[in-house]
Phi, psi and omega in degrees: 000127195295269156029274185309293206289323170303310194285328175280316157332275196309284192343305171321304192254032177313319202284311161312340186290271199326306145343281179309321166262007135308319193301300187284354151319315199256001164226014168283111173277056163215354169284349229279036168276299211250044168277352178275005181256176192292148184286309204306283190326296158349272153336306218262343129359295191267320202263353159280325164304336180282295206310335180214070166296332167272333179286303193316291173333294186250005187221322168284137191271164160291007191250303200288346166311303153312304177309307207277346188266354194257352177270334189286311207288327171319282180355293185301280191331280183351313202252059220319056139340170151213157212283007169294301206295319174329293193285335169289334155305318187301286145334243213322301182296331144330297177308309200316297172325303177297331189272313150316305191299331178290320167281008176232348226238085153312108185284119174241050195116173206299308167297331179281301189323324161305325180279331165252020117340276186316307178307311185277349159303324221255003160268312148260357152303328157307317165287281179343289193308321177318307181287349186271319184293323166312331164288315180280041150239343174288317180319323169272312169329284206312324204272342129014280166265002160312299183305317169314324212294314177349260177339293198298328185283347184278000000 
């Protein structure tokens, strides 16, 4: 399955996937929120979505997606991200990916192309779900320090 043999492809070179795409995180002005995070962490961030891309694809549930992206997007608020720059990492990682894959990823007849259909279906049905659930977790920080301002004014 055409599919299957992409996601180990991107696995493979997760680390060069991330690299690259730290870089344009740390050099992006729609980014500069997050020269201000820890680099490891970061770095370590990026290179888990490549890296294990086939369990997010093939294995994860919309619950766990949900868990992990609305915990990432609190994370980010907290460390005061903002939800513009947030959702562009999210697109810049997307791209980073579209863009290896055009340059690694051969097509060979009429049946590998459905699967790899299916694969960029089922790839951007991650991000997306990704980037929303990562919105619902800013959305709870915010609503959060609503409930602090509250408190401290009463």
């Amino acid at each position: 399955m055409l599919a299957l043999r992409l996601v180990r492809l991107i696995e493979a070179h997760s680390g060069e996937l991330a690299q690259g795409l730290l870089e344009k995180i740390l050099s992006s002005e729609r980014t500069t929120d997050y020269r201000r995070l820890d680099r490891a962490e970061l770095q370590q961030a990026v290179r888990d979505v490549y890296q294990h891309l086939s369990d997010w694809l093939l294995t994860k549930t919309e619950s766990d997606i949900e868990l992990r992206y609305t915990q990432l997007g609190f994370r980010r608020a907290e460390q005061g991200v903002s939800q513009s720059q947030w959702m562009w990492v999210v697109v810049l990682t997307k791209e980073q990916l579209w863009g290896f894959l055009q340059r690694e990823a051969l097509v060979d007849g009429v049946v590998e192309l459905f699967g790899e259909l299916e694969f960029l279906r089922l790839l951007d049905q991650f991000f997306d779900r990704a980037a929303y659930y990562g919105t619902v977790g800013y959305e709870r920080a915010l609503q959060g320090r609503r409930l602090t301002d509250r408190r401290k004014t009463a």
